[in-house]
C-alpha positions in Angstrom: 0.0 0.0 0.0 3.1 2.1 -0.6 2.7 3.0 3.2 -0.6 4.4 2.7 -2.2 3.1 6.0 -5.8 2.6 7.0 -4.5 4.3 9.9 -2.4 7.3 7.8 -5.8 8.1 5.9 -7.7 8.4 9.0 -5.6 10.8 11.0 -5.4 12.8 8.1 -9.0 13.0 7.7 -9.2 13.9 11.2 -6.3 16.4 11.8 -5.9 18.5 8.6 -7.7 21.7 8.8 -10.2 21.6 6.4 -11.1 24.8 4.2 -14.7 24.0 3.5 -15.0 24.3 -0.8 -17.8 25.9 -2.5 -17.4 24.2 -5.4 -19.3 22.0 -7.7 -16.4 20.4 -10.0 -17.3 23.2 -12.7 -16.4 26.4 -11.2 -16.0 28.5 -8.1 -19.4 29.6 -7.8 -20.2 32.5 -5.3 -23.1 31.7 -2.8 -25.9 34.2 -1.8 -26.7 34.2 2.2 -30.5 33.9 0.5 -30.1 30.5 -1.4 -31.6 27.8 0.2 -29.1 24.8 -0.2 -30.4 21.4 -0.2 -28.3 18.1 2.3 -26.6 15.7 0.6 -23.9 13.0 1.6 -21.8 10.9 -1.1 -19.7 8.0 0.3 -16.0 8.0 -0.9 -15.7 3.9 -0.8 -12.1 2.6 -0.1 -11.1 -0.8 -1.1 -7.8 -2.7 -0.7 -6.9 -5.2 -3.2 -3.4 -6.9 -3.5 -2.3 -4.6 -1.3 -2.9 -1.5 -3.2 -5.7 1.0 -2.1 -8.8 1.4 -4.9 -11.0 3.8 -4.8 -14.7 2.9 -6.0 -17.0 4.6 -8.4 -19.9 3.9 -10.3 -21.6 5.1 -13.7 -25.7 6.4 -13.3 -27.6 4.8 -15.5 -29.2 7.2 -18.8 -33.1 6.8 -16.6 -32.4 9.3 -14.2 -33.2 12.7 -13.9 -29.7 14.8 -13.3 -26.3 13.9 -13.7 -27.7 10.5 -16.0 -24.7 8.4 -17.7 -21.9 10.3 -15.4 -19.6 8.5 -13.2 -20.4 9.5 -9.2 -20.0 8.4 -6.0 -23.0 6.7 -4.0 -25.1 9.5 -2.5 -28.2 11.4 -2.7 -30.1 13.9 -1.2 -30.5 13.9 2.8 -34.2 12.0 4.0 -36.1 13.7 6.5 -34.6 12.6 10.0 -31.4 12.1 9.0 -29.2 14.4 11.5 -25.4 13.2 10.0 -23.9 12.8 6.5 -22.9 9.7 7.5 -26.3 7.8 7.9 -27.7 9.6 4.2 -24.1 8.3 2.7 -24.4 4.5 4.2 -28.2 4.3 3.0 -27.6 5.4 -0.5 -24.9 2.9 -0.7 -27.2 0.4 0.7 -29.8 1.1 -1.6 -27.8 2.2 -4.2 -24.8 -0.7 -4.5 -26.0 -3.2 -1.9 -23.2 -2.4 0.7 -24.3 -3.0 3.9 -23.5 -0.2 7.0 -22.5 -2.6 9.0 -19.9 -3.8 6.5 -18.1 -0.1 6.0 -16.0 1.5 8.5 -16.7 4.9 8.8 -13.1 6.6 9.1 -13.6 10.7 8.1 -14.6 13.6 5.8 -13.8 15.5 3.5 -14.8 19.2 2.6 -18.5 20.3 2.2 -18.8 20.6 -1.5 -21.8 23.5 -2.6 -22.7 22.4 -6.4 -23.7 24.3 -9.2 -27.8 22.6 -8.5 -27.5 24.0 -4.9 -26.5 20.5 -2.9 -24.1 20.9 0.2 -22.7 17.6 0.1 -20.7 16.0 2.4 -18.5 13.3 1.2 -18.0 10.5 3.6 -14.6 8.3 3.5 -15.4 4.5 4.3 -13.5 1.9 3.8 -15.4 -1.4 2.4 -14.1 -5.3 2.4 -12.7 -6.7 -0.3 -14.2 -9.2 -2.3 -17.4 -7.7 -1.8 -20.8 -8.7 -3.7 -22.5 -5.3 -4.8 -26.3 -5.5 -5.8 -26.8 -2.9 -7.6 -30.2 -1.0 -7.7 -30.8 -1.2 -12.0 -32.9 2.0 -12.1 -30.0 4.2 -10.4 -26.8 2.3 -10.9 -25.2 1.1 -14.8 -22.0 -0.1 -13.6 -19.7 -0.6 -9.7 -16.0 -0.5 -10.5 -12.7 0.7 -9.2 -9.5 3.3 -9.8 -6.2 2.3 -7.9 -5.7 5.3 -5.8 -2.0 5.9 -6.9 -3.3 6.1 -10.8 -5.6 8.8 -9.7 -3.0 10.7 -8.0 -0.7 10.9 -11.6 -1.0 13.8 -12.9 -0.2 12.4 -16.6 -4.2 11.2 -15.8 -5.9 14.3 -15.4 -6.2 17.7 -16.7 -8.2 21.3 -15.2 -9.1 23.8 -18.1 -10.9 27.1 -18.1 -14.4 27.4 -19.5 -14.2 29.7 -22.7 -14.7 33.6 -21.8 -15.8 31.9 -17.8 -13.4 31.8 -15.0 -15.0 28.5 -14.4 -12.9 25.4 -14.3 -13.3 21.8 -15.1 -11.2 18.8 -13.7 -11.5 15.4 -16.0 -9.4 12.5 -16.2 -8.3 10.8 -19.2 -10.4 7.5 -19.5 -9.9 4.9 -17.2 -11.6 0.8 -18.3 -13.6 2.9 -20.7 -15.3 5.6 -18.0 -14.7 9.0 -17.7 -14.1 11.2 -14.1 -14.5 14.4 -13.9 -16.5 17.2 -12.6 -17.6 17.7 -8.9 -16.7 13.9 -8.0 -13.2 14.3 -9.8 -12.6 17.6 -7.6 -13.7 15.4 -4.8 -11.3 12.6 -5.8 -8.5 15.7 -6.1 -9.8 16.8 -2.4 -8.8 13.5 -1.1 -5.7 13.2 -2.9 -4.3 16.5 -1.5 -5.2 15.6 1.8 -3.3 12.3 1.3 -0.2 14.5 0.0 -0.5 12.4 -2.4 -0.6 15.6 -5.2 
């Protein structure tokens, strides 16, 4: 795990001081006191294969609503009584990939994230067991797979360009098993990285 620790991820999720990003992936957008932001929690899921850390994704089918075909963490929006990013983060993987709760260990966060649709999401670091068995829910989820942490962290693999006549900026990574990352889960990826000094 090129010394890349359970334990090393965790204390750096819980002792580096965390600037909280208004960001969406696209562009640094400035938020108005008025705008009414809607809860959400993603979970950033850590795997460890062959002793190498993976970090897993999945691709939204073309059914849904927003964001269809892209690739994304398991998330959504917060339910009503949820009072911690962490429980909206373990029930969307439940219902979105099968993973249990009980099977992921809970070990951090990273940044609040404000998005361009007016989300403040939290994303949630877990790590998950490996083999695991995903079931995947066939209306919300195409495709489960995984990115070795240290190919993420090349930066031969991604790119951030300006918008045309925008100062807005996009983040996307050069295809990886035929998907594509980018957006507000690649800046989340880059997020983690950085805290990881792994950039």
């Amino acid at each position: 795990m090129n010394e890349i620790t359970e334990e090393f991820i965790r204390r750096q999720l819980n002792e580096t001081n965390r600037a909280r990003v208004e960001t969406d992936g696209y562009a640094e957008i400035p938020v108005h006191p008025d705008v009414n932001l809607k809860c959400a929690a993603v979970l950033v899921p850590l795997m460890c294969s062959q002793n190498e850390w993976h970090v897993l994704y999945t691709r939204r089918t073309d059914q849904l609503e927003s964001h269809k075909g892209q690739v994304a963490f398991p998330g959504g929006a917060c339910d009503e009584g949820e009072t911690t990013p962490e429980e909206t983060a373990l029930r969307e993987a439940d219902e979105e990939i099968g993973v249990r709760p009980s099977a992921v260990k809970v070990i951090g966060r990273l940044s609040r994230m404000i998005t361009i649709s007016k989300f403040k999401v939290t994303p949630v670091v877990g790590v998950i067991p490996f083999p695991c068995v995903f079931k995947t829910s066939s209306a919300e989820v195409a495709r489960v797979f995984t990115i070795p942490l240290l190919w993420l962290a090349d930066r031969n693999n991604y790119w951030e360009f300006n918008i045309p006549n925008s100062e807005r900026t996009i983040i996307a990574y050069h295809p990886y098993d035929g998907e594509l990352l980018w957006g507000a889960t690649a800046r989340m990826t880059l997020n983690f990285l950085s805290l990881l000094d792994l950039l």
